[in-house]
NUPA-795546 format. One record per residue (C-alpha): residue in one letter; residue number from 1; y, x, z. Coordinates in pm, 1 decimal, always signed. Layout:
 rest  nr       c2       c1       c3
    A NUM        Y        X        Z
...
This chain:
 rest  nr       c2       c1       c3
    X   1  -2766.0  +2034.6  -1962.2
    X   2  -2973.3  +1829.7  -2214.0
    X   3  -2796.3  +1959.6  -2527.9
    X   4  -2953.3  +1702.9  -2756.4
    X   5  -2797.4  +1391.9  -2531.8
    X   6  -2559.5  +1575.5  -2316.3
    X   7  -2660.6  +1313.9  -2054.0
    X   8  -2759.3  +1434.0  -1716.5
    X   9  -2586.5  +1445.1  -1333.9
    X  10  -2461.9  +1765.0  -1219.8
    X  11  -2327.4  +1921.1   -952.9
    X  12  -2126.7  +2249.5   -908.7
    X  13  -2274.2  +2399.5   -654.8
    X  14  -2003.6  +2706.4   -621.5
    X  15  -1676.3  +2873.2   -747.9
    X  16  -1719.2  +2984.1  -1057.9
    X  17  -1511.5  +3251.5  -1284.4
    X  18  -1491.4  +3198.6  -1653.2
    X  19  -1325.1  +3586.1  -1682.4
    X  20  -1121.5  +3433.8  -1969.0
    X  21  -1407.5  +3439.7  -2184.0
    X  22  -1352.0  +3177.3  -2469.3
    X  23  -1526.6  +2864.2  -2345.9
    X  24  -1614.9  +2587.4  -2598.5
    X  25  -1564.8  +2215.1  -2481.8
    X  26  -1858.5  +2017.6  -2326.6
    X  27  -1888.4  +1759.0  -2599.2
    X  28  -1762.5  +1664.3  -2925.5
    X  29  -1653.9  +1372.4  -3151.1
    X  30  -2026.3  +1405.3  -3317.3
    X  31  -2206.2  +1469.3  -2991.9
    X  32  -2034.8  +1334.9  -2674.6
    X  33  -2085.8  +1417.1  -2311.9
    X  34  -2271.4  +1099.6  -2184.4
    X  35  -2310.1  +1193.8  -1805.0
    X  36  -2207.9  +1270.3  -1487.0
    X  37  -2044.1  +1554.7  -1356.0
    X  38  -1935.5  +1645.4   -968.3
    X  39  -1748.9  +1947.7   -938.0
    X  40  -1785.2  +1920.7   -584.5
    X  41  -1400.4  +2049.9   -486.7
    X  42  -1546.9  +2375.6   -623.5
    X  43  -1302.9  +2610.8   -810.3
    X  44  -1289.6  +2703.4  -1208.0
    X  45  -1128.9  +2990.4  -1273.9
    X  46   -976.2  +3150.6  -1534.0
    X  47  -1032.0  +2889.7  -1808.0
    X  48  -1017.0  +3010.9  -2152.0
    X  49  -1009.9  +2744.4  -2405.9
    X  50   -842.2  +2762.8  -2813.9
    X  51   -991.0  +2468.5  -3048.8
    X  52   -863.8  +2442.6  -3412.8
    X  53   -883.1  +2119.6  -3604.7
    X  54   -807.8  +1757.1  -3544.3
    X  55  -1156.6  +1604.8  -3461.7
    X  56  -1248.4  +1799.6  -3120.8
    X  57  -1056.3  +1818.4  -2816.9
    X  58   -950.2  +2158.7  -2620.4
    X  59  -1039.8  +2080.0  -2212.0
    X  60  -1334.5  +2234.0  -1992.0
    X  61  -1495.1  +1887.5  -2152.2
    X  62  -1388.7  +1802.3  -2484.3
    X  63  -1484.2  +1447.4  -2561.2
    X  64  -1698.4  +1254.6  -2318.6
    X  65  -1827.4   +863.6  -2353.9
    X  66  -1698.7   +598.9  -2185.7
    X  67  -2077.3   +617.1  -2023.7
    X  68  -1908.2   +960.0  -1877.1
    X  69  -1825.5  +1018.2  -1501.8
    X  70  -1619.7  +1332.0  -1422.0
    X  71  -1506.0  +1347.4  -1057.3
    X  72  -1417.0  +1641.5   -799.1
    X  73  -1326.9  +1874.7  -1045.5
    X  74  -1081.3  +2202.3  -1021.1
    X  75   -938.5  +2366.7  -1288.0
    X  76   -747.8  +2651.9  -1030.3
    X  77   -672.5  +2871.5  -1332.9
    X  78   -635.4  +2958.3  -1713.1
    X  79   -501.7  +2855.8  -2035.5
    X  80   -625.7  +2541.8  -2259.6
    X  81   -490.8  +2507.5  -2623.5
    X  82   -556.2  +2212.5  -2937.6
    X  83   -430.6  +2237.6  -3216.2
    X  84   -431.1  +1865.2  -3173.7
    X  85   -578.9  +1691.6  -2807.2
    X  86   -569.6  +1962.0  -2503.2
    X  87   -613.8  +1863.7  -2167.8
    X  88   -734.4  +2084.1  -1853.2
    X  89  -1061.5  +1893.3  -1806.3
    X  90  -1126.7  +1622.7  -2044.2
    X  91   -973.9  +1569.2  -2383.9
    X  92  -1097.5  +1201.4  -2362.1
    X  93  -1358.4  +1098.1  -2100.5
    X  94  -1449.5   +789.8  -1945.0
    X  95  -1439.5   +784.3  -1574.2
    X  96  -1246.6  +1021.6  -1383.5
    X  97  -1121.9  +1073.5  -1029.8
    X  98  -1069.9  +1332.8   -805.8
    X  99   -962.9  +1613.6  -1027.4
    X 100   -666.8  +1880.3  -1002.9
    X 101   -585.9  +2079.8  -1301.0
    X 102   -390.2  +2416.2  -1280.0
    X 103   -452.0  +2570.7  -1595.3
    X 104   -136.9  +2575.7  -1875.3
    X 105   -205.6  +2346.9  -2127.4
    X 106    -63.6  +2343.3  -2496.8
    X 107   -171.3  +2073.7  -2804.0
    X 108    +21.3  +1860.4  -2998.6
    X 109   -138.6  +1588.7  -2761.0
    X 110   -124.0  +1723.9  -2436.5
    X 111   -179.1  +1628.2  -2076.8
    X 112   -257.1  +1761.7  -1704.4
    X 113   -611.3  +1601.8  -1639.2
    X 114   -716.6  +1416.1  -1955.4
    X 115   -598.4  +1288.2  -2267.2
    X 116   -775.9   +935.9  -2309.7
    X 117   -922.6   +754.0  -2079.1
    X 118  -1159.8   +547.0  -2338.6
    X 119  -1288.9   +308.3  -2060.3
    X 120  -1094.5    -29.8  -1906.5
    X 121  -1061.9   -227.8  -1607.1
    X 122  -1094.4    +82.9  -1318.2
    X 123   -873.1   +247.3  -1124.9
    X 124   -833.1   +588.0  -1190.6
    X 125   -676.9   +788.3   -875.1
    X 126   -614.0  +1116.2   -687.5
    X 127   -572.8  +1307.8  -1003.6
    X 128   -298.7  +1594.2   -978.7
    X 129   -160.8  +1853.7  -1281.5
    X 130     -6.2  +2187.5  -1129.4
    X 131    +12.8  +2372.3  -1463.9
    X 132   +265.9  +2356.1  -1758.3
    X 133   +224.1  +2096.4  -2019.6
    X 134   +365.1  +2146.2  -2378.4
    X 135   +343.8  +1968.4  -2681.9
    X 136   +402.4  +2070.0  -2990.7
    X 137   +538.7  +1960.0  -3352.6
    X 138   +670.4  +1642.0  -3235.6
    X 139   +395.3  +1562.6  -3036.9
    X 140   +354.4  +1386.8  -2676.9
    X 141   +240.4  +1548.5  -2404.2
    X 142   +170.1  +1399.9  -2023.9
    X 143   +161.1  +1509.5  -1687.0
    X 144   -143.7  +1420.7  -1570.8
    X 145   -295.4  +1118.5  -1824.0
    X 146   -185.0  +1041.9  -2176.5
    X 147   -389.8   +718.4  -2296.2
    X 148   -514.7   +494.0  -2016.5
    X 149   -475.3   +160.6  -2138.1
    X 150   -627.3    -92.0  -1943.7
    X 151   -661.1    +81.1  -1603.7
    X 152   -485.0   +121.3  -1335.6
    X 153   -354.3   +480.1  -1237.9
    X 154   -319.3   +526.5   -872.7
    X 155   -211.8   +834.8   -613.6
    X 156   -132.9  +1052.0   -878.2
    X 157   +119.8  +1326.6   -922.4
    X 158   +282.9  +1643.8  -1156.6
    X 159   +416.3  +1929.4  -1012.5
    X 160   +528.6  +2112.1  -1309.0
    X 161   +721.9  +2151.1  -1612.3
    X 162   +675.4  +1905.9  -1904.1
    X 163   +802.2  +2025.4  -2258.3
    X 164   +757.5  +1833.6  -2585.4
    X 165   +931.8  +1553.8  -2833.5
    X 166   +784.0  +1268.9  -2589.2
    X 167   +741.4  +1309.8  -2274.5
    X 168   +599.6  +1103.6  -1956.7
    X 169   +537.5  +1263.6  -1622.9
    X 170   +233.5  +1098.9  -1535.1
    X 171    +78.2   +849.9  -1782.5
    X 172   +198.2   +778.7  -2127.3
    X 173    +21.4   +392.7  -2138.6
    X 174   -164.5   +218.2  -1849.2
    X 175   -141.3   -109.3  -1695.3
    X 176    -48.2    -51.0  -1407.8
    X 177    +66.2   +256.3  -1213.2
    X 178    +94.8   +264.4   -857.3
    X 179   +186.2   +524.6   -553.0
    X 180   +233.5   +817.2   -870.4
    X 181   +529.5  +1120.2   -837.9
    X 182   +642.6  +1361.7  -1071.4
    X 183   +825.7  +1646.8   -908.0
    X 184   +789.1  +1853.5  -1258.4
    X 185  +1083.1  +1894.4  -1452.9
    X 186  +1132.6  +1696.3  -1809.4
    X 187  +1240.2  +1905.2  -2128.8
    X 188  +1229.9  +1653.1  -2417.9
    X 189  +1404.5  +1640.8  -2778.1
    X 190  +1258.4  +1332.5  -2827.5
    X 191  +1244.3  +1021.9  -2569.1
    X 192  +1005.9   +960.4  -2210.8
């Protein structure tokens, strides 16, 4: 990884286990993952992830560029909290496909896969949240995408339990949303 850009292409070449060590987010408001990453439909287990403060995001990456390509990736276990944005593997990113989060998530801003999508005009697809999503203090929180404005969201699906003030089970803002499910249940004091 070149930690001065964070630019690069990778590819995960196995499973890997985290062994719930705390692991800090790829990338941050101040230094932003600019590259590409395949996970290959190789496994991450048991990620650990707690971020304090309201300028970094809680994910296996925390804030990527819209230059950013994340694709392939499997969260198959662990636990991701924000004290503000958490998502299982991007806080905000640019382009993502491909990726299935397990992991519990908590934040006041909270989704499945990622957060914010900070790119436009793509179609994002084949993205899928297994784990619980919770938001807290009268936050939102989203089953698999919270922010995608300007894309189209495609194939998608939740398959668990949602729980915050506002709630949506796949996508909180997009253009256009096609083919998506939630089978996840809804628990919401606020609207969705």
């Amino acid at each position: 990884l070149n930690t001065t850009t964070l630019a690069g292409i990778y590819k995960q070449e196995d499973t890997l286990y985290f062994m719930n060590n705390a692991w800090t987010p790829i990338g941050t408001t101040n230094a932003p993952f600019n590259g590409r990453y395949d996970g290959n439909n190789k496994e991450i287990n048991q990620l650990n992830v707690s971020v304090t403060g309201t300028t970094n995001a809680a994910g296996l990456f925390g804030i990527a560029s819209s230059n950013s390509q994340l694709m392939n990736i499997i969260i198959k276990s662990g636990t991701v909290r924000g004290q503000y944005v958490a998502a299982g593997v991007a806080g905000d990113c640019g382009f993502i496909t491909n990726c299935k989060n397990y992991a519990n998530v908590e934040g006041t801003q909270s989704a499945g896969v990622a957060w914010n999508i900070n790119i436009q005009n793509n179609e994002i697809s084949n993205c899928h949240n297994y784990g619980i999503i919770k938001s807290n203090g009268g936050g939102f929180c989203s089953g698999v995408f919270g922010w995608a404005f300007g894309n189209t969201i495609k194939d998608c699906t939740n398959n668990n339990v949602l729980n915050g003030f506002e709630v949506s089970g796949i996508v909180r803002n997009a253009s256009n949303v096609q083919s998506c499910i939630n089978n996840g249940s809804i628990v919401s004091n606020g609207s969705f």
